[in-house]
CHARMM-style PDB file with segment names, atoms N, HN, CA, C and O in Angstrom:
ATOM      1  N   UNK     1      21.117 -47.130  28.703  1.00  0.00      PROA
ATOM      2  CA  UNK     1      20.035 -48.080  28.546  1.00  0.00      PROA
ATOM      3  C   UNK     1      18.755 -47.313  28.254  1.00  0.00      PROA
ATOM      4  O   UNK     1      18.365 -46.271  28.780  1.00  0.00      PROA
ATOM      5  N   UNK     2      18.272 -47.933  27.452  1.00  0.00      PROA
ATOM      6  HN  UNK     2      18.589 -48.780  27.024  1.00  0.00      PROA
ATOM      7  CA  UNK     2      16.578 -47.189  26.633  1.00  0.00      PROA
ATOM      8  C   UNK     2      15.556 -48.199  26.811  1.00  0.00      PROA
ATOM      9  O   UNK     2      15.757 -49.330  26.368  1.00  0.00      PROA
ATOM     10  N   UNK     3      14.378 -47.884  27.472  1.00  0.00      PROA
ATOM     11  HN  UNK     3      14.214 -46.965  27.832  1.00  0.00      PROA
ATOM     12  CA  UNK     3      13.074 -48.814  27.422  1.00  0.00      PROA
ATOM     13  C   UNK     3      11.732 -47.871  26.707  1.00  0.00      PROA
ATOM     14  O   UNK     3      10.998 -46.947  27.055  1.00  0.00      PROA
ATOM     15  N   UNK     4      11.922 -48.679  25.592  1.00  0.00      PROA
ATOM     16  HN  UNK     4      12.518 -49.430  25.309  1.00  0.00      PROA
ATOM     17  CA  UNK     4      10.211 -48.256  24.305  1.00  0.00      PROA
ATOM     18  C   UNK     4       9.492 -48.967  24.982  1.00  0.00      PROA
ATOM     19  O   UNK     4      10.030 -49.839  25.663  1.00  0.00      PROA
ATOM     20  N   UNK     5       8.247 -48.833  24.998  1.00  0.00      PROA
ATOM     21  HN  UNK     5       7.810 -48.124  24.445  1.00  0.00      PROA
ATOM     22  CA  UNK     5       7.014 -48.879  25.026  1.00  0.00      PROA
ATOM     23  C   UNK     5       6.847 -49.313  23.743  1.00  0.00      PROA
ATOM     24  O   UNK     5       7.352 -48.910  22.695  1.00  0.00      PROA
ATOM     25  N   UNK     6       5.973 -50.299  23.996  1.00  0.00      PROA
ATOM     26  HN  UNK     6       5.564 -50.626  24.848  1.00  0.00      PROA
ATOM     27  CA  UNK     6       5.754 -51.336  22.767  1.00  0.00      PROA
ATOM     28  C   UNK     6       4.411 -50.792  21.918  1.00  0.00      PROA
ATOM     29  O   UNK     6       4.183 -51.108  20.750  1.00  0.00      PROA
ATOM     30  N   UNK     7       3.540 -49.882  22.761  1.00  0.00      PROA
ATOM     31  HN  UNK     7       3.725 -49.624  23.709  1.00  0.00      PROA
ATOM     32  CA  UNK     7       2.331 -49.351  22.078  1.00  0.00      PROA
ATOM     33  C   UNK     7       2.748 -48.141  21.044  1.00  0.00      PROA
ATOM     34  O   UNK     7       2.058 -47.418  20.325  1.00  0.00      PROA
ATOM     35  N   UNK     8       4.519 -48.243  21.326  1.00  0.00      PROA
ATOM     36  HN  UNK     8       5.079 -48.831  21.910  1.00  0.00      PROA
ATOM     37  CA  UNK     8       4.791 -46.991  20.425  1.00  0.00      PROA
ATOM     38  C   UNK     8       4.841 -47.118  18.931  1.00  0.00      PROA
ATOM     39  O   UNK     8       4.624 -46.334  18.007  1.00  0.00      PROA
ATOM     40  N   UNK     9       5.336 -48.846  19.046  1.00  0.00      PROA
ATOM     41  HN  UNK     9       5.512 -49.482  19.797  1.00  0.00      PROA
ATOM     42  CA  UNK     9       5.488 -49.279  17.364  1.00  0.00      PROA
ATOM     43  C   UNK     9       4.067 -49.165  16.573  1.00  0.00      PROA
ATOM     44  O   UNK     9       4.111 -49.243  15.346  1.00  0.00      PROA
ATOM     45  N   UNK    10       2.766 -48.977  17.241  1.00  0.00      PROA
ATOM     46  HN  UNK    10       2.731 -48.914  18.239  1.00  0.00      PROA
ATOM     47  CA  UNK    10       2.147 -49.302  16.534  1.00  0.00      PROA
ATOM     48  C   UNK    10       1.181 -47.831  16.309  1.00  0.00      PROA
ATOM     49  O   UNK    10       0.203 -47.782  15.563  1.00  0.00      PROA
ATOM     50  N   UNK    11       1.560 -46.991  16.906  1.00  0.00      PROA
ATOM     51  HN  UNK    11       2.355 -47.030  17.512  1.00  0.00      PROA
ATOM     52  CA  UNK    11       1.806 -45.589  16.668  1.00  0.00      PROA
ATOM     53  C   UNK    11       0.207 -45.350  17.883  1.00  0.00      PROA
ATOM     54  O   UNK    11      -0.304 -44.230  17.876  1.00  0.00      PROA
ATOM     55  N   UNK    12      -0.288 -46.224  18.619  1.00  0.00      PROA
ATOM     56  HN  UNK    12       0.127 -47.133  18.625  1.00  0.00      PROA
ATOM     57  CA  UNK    12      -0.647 -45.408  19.558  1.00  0.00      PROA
ATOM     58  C   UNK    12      -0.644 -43.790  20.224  1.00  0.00      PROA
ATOM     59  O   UNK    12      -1.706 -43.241  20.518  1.00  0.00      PROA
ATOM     60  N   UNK    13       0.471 -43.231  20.383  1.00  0.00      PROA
ATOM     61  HN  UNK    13       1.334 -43.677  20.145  1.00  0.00      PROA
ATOM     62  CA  UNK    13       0.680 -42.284  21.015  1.00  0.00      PROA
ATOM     63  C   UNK    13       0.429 -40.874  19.802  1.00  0.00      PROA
ATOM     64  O   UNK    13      -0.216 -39.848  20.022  1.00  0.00      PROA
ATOM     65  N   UNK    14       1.045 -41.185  18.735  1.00  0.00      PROA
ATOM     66  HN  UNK    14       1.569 -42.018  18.557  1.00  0.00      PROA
ATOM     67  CA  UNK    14       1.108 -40.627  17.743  1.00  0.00      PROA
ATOM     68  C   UNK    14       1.802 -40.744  16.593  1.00  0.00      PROA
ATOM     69  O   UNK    14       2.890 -41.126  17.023  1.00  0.00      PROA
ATOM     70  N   UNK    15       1.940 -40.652  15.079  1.00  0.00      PROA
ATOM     71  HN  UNK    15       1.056 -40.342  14.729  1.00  0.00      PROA
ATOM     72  CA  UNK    15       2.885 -41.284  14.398  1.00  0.00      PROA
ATOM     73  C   UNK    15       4.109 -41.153  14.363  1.00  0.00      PROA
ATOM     74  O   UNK    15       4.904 -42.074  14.174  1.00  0.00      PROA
ATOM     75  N   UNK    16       4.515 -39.434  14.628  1.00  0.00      PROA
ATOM     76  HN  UNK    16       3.870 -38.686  14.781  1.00  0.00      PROA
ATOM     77  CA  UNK    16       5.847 -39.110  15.349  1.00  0.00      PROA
ATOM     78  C   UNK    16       6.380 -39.664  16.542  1.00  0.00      PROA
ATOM     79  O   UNK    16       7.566 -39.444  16.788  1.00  0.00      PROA
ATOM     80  N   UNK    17       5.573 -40.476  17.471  1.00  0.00      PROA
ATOM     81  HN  UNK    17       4.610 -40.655  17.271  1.00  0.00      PROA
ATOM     82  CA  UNK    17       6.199 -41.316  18.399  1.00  0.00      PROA
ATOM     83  C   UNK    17       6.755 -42.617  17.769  1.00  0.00      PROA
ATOM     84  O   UNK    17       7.931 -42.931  17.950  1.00  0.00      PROA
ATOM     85  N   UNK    18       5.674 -43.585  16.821  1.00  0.00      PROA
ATOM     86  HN  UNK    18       4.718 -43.330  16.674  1.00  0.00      PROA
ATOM     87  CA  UNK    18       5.873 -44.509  16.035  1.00  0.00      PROA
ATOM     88  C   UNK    18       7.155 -44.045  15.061  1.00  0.00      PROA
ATOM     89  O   UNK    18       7.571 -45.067  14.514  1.00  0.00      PROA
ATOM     90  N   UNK    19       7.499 -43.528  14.878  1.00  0.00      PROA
ATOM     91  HN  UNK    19       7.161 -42.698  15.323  1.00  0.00      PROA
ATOM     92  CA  UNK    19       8.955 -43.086  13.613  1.00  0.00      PROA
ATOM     93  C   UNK    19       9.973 -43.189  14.381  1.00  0.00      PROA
ATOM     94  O   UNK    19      10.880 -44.005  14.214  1.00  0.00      PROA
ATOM     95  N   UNK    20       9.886 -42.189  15.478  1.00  0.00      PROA
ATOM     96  HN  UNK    20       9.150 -41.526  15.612  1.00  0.00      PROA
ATOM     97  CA  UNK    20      10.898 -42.181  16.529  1.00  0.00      PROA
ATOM     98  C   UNK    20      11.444 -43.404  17.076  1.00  0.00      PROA
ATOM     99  O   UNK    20      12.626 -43.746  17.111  1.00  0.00      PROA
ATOM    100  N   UNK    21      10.134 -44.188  17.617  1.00  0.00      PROA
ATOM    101  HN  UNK    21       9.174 -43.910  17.589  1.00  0.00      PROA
ATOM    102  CA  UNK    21      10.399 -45.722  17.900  1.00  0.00      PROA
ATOM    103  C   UNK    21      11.449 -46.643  16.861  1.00  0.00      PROA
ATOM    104  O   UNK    21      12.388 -47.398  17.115  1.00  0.00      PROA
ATOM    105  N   UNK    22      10.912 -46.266  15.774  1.00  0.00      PROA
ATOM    106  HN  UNK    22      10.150 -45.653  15.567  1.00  0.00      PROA
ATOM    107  CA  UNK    22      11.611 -47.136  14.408  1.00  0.00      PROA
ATOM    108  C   UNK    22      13.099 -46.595  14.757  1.00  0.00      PROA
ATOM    109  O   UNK    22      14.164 -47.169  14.984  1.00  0.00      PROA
ATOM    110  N   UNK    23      12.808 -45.602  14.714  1.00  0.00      PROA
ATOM    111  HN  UNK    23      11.942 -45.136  14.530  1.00  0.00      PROA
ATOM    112  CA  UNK    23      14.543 -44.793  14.791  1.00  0.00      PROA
ATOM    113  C   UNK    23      15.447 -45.547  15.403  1.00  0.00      PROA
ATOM    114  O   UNK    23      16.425 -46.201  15.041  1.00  0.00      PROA
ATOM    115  N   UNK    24      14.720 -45.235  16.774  1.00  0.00      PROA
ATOM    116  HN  UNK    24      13.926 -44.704  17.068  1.00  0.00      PROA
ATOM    117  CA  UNK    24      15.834 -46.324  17.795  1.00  0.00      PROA
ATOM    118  C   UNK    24      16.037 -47.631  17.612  1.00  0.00      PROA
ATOM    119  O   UNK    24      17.146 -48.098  17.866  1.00  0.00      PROA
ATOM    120  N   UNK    25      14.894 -48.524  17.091  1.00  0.00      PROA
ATOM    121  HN  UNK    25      13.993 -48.144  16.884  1.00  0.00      PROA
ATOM    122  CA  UNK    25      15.283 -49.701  16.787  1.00  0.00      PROA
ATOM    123  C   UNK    25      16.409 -50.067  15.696  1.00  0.00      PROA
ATOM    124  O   UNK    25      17.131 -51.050  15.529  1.00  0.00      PROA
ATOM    125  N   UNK    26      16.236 -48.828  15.022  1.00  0.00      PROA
ATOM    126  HN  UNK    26      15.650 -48.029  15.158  1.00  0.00      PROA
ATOM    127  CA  UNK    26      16.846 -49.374  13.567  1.00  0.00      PROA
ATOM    128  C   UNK    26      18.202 -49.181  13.928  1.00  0.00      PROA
ATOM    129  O   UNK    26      19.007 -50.079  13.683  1.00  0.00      PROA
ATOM    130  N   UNK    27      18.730 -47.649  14.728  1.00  0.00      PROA
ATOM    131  HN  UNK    27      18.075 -46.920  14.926  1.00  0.00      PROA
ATOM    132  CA  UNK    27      20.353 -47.824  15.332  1.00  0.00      PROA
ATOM    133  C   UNK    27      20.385 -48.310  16.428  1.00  0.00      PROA
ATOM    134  O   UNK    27      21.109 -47.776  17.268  1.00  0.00      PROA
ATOM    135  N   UNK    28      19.388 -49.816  16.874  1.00  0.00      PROA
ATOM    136  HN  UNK    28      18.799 -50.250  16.192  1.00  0.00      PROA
ATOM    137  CA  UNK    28      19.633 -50.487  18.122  1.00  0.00      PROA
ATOM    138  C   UNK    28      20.142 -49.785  18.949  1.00  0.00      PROA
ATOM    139  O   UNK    28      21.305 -49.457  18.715  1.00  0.00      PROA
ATOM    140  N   UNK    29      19.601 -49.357  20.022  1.00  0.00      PROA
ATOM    141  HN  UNK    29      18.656 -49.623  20.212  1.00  0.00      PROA
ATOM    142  CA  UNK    29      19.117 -47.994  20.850  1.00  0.00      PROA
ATOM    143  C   UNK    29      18.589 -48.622  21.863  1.00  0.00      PROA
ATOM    144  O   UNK    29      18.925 -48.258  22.990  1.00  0.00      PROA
ATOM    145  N   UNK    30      17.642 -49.708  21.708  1.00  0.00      PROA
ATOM    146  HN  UNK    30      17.369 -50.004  20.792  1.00  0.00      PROA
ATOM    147  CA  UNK    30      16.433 -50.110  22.694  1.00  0.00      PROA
ATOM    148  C   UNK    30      17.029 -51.538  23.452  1.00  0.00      PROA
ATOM    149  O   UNK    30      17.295 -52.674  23.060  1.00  0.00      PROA
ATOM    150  N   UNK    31      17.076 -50.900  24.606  1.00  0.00      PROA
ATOM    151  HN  UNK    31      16.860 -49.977  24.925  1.00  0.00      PROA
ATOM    152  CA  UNK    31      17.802 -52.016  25.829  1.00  0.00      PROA
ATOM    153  C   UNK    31      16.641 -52.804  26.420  1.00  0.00      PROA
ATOM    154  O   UNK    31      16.813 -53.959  26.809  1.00  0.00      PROA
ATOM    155  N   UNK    32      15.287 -52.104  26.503  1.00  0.00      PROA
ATOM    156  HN  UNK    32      15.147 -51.165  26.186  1.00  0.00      PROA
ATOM    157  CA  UNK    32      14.003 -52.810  26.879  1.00  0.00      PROA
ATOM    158  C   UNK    32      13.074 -52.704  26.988  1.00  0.00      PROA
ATOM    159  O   UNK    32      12.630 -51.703  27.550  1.00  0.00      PROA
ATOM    160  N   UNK    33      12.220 -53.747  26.476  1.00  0.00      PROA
ATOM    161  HN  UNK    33      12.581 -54.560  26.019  1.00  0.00      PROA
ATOM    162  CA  UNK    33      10.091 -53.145  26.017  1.00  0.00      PROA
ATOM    163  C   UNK    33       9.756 -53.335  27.290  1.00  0.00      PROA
ATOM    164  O   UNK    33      10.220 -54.121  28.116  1.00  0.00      PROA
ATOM    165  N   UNK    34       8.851 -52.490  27.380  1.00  0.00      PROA
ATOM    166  HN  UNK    34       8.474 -51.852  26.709  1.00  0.00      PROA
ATOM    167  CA  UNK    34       7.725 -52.123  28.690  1.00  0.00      PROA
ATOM    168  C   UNK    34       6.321 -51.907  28.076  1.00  0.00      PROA
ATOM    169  O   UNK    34       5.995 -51.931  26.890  1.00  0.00      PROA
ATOM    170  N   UNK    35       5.507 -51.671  29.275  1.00  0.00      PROA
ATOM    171  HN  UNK    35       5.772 -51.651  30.240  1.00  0.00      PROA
ATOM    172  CA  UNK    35       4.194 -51.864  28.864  1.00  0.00      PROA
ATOM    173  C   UNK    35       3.505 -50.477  29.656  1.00  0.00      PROA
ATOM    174  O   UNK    35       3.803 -50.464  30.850  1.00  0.00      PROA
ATOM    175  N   UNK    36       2.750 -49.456  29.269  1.00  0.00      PROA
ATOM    176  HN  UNK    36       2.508 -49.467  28.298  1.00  0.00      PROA
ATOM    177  CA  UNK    36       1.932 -48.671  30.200  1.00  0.00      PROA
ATOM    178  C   UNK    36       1.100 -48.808  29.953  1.00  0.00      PROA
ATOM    179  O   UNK    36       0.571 -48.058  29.134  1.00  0.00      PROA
ATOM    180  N   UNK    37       0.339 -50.027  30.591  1.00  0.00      PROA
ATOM    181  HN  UNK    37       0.769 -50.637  31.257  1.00  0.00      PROA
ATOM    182  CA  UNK    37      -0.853 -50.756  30.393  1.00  0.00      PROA
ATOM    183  C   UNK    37      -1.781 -50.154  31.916  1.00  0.00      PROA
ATOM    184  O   UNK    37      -1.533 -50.434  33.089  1.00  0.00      PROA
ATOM    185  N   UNK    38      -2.959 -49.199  31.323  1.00  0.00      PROA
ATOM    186  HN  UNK    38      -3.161 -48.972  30.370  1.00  0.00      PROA
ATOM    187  CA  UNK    38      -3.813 -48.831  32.273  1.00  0.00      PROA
ATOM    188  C   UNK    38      -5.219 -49.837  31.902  1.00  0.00      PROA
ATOM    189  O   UNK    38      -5.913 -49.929  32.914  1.00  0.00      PROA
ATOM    190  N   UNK    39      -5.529 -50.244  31.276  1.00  0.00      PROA
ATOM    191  HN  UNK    39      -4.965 -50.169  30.454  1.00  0.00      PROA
ATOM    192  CA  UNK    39      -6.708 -50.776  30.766  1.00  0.00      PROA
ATOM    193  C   UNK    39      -6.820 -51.677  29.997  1.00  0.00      PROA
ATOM    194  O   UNK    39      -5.809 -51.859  29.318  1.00  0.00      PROA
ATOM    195  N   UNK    40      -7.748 -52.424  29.783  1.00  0.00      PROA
ATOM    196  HN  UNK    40      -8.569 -52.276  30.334  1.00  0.00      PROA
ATOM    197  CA  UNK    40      -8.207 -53.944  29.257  1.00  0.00      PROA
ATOM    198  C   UNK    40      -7.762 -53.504  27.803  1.00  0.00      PROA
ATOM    199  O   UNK    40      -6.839 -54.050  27.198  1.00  0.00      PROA
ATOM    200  N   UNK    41      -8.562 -52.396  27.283  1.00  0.00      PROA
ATOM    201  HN  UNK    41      -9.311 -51.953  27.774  1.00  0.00      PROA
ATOM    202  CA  UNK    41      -8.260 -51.658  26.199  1.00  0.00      PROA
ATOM    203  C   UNK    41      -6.829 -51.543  25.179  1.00  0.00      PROA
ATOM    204  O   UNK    41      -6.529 -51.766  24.006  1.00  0.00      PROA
ATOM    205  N   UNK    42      -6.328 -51.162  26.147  1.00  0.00      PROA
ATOM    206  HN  UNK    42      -6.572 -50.981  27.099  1.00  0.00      PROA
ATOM    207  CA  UNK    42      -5.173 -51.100  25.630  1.00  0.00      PROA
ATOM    208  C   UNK    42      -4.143 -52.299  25.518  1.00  0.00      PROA
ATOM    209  O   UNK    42      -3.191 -52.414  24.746  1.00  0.00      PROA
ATOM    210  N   UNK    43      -4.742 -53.427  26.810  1.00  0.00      PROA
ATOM    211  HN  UNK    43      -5.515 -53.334  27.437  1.00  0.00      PROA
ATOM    212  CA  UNK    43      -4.246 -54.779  26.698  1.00  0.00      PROA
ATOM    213  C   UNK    43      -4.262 -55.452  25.399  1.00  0.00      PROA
ATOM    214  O   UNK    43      -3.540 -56.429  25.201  1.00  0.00      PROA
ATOM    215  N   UNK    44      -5.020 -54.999  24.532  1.00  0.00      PROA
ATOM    216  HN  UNK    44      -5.606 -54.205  24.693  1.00  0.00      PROA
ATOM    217  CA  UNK    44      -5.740 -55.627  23.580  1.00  0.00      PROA
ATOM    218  C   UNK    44      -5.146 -55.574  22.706  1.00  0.00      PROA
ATOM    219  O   UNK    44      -4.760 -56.567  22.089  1.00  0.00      PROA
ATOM    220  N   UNK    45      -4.874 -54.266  22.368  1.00  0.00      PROA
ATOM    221  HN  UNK    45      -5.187 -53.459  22.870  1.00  0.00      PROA
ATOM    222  CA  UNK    45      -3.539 -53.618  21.081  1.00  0.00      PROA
ATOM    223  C   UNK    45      -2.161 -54.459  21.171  1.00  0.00      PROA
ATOM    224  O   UNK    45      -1.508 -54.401  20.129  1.00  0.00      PROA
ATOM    225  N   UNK    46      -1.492 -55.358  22.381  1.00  0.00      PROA
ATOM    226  HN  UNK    46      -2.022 -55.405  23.228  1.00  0.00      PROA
ATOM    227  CA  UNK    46      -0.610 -55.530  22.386  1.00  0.00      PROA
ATOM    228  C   UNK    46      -0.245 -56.492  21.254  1.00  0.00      PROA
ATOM    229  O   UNK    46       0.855 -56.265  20.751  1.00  0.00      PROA
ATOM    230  N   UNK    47      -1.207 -57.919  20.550  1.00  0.00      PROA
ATOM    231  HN  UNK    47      -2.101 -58.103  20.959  1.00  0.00      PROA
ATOM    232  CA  UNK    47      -1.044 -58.713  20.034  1.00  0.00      PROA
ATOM    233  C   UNK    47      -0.887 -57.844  18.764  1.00  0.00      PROA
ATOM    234  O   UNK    47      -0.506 -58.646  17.912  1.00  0.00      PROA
ATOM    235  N   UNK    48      -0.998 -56.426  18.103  1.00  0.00      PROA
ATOM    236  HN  UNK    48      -1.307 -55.775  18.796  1.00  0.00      PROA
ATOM    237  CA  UNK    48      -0.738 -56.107  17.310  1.00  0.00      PROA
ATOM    238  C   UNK    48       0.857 -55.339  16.892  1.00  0.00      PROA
ATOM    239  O   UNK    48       1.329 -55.080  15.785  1.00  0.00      PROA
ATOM    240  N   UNK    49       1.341 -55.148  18.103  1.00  0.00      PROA
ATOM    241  HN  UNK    49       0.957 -55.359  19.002  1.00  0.00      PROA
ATOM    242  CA  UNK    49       3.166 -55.459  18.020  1.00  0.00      PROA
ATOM    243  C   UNK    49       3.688 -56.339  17.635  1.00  0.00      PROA
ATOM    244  O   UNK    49       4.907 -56.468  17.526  1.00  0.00      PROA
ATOM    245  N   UNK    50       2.988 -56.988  17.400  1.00  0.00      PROA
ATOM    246  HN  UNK    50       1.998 -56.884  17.488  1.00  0.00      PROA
ATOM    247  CA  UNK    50       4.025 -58.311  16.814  1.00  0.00      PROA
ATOM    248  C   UNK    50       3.612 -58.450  15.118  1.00  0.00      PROA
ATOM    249  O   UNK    50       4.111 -59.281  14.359  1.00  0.00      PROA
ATOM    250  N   UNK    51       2.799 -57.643  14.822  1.00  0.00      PROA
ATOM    251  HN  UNK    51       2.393 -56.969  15.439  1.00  0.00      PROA
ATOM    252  CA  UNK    51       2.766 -57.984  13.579  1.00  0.00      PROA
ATOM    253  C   UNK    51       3.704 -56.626  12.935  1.00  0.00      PROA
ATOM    254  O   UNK    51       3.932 -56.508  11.731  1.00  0.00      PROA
ATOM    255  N   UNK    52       4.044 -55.935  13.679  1.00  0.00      PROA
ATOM    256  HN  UNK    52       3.859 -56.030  14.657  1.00  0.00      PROA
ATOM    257  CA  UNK    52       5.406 -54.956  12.892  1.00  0.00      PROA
ATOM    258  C   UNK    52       6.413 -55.640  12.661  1.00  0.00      PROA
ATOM    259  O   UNK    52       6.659 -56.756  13.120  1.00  0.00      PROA
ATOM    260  N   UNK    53       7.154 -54.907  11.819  1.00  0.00      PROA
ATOM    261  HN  UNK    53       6.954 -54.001  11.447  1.00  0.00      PROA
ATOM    262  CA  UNK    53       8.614 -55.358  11.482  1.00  0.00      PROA
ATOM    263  C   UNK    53       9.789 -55.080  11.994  1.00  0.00      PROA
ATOM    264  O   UNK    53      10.826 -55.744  11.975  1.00  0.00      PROA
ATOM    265  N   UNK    54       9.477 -53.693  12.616  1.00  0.00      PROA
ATOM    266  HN  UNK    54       8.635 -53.154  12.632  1.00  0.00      PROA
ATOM    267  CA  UNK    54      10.362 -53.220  14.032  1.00  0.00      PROA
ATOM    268  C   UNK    54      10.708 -54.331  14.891  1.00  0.00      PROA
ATOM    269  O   UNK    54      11.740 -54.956  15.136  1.00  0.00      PROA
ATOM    270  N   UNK    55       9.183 -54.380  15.366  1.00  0.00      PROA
ATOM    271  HN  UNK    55       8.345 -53.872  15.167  1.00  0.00      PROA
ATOM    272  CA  UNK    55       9.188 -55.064  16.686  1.00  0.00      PROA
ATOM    273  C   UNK    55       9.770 -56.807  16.117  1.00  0.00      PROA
ATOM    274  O   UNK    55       9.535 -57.726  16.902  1.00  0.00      PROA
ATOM    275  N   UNK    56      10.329 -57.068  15.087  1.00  0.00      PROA
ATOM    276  HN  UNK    56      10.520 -56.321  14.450  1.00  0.00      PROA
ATOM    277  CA  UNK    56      10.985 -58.423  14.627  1.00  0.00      PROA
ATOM    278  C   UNK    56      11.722 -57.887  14.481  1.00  0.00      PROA
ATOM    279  O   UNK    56      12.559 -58.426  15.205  1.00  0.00      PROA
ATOM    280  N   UNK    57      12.404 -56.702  13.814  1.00  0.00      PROA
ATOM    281  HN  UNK    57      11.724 -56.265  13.226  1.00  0.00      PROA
ATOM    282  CA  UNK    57      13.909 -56.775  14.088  1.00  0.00      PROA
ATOM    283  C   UNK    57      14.502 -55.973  15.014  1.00  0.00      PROA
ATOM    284  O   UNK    57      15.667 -55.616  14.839  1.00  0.00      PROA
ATOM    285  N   UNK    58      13.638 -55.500  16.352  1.00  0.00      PROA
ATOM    286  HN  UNK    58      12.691 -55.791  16.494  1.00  0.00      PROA
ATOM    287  CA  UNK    58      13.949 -55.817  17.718  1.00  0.00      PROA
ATOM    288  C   UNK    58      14.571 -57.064  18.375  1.00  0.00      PROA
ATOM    289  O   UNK    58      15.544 -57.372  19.063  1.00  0.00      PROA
ATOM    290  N   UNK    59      13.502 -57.610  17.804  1.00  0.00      PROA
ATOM    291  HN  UNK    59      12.711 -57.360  17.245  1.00  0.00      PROA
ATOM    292  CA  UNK    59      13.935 -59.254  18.568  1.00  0.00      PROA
ATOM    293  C   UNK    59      14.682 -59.455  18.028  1.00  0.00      PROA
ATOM    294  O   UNK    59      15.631 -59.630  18.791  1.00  0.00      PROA
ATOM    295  N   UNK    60      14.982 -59.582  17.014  1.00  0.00      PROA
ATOM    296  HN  UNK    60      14.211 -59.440  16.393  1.00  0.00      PROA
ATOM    297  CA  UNK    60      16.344 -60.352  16.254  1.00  0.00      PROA
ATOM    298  C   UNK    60      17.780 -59.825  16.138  1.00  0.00      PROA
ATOM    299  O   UNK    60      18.764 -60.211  15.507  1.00  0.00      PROA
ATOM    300  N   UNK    61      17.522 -58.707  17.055  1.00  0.00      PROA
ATOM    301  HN  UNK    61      16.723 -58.394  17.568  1.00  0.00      PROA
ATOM    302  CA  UNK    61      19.245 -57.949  17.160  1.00  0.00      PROA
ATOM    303  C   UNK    61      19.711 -58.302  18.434  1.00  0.00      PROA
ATOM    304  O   UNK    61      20.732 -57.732  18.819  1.00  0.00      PROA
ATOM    305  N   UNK    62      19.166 -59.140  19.183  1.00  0.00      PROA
ATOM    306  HN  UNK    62      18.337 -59.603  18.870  1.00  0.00      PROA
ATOM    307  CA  UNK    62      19.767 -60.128  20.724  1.00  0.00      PROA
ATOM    308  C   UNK    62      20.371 -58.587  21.049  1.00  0.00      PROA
ATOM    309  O   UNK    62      21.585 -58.428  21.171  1.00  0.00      PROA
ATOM    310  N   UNK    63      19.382 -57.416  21.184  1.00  0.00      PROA
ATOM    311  HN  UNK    63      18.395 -57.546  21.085  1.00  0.00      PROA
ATOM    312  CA  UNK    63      20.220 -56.440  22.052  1.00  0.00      PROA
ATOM    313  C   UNK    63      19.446 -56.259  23.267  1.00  0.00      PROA
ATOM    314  O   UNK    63      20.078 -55.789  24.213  1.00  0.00      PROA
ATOM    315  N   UNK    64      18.208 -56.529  23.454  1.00  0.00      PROA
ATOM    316  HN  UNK    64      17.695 -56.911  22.685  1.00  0.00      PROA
ATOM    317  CA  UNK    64      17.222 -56.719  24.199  1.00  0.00      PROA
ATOM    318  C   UNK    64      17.151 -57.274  25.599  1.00  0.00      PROA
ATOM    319  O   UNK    64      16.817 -58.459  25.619  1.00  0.00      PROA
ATOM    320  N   UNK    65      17.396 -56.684  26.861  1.00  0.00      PROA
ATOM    321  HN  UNK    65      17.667 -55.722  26.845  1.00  0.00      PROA
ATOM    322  CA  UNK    65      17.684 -57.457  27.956  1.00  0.00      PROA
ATOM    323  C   UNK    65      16.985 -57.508  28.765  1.00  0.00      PROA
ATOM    324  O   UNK    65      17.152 -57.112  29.919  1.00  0.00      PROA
ATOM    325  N   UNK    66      15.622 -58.252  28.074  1.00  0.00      PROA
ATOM    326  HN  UNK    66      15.486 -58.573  27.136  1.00  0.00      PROA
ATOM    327  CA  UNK    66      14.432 -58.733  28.897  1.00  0.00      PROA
ATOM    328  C   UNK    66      13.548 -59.194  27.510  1.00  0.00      PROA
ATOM    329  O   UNK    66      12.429 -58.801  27.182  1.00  0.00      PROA
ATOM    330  N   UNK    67      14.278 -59.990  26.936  1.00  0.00      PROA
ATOM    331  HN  UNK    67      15.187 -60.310  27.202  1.00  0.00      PROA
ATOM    332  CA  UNK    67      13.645 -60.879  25.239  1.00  0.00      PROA
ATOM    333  C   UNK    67      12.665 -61.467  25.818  1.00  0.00      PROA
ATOM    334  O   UNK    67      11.713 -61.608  25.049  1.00  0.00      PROA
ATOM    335  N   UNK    68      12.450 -61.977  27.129  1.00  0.00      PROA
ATOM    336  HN  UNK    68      13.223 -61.862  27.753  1.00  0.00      PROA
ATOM    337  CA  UNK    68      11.434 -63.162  27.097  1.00  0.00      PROA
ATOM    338  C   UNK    68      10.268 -63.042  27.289  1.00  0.00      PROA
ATOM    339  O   UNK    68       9.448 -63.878  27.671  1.00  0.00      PROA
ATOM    340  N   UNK    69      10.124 -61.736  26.966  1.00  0.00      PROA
ATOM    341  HN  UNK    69      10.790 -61.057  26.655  1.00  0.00      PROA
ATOM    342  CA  UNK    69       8.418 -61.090  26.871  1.00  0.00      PROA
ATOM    343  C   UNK    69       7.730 -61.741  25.644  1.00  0.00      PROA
ATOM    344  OT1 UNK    69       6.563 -61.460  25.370  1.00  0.00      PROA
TER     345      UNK     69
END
């Protein structure tokens, strides 16, 4: 079981984290999104995961066992 960090899709950490992220999604890898949410700040970035394409065909591979985020 694998849990990404959702600030990874959007390359927060760095873009080599963001690729890596893709990686796993793409050979469905990722058992579940988490959050290392220290700050308002960073709360903020989250509504921009959802505009990747990862993070949709995350959701859409029902491999996800905690979807109802």
């Amino acid at each position: 079981l694998f849990q990404l960090n959702l600030l990874s899709l959007i390359g927060y950490y760095s873009m080599e984290v963001k690729i890596n992220a893709e990686l796993l999604i793409k050979h469905q890898l990722v058992s579940f999104v988490g959050t290392d949410c220290h700050n308002m700040n960073q709360a903020k970035l989250y509504h921009k995961c959802e505009t990747i394409s990862s993070w949709h065909q995350l959701i859409e591979s029902d491999k996800l066992l905690n979807s109802s985020l």
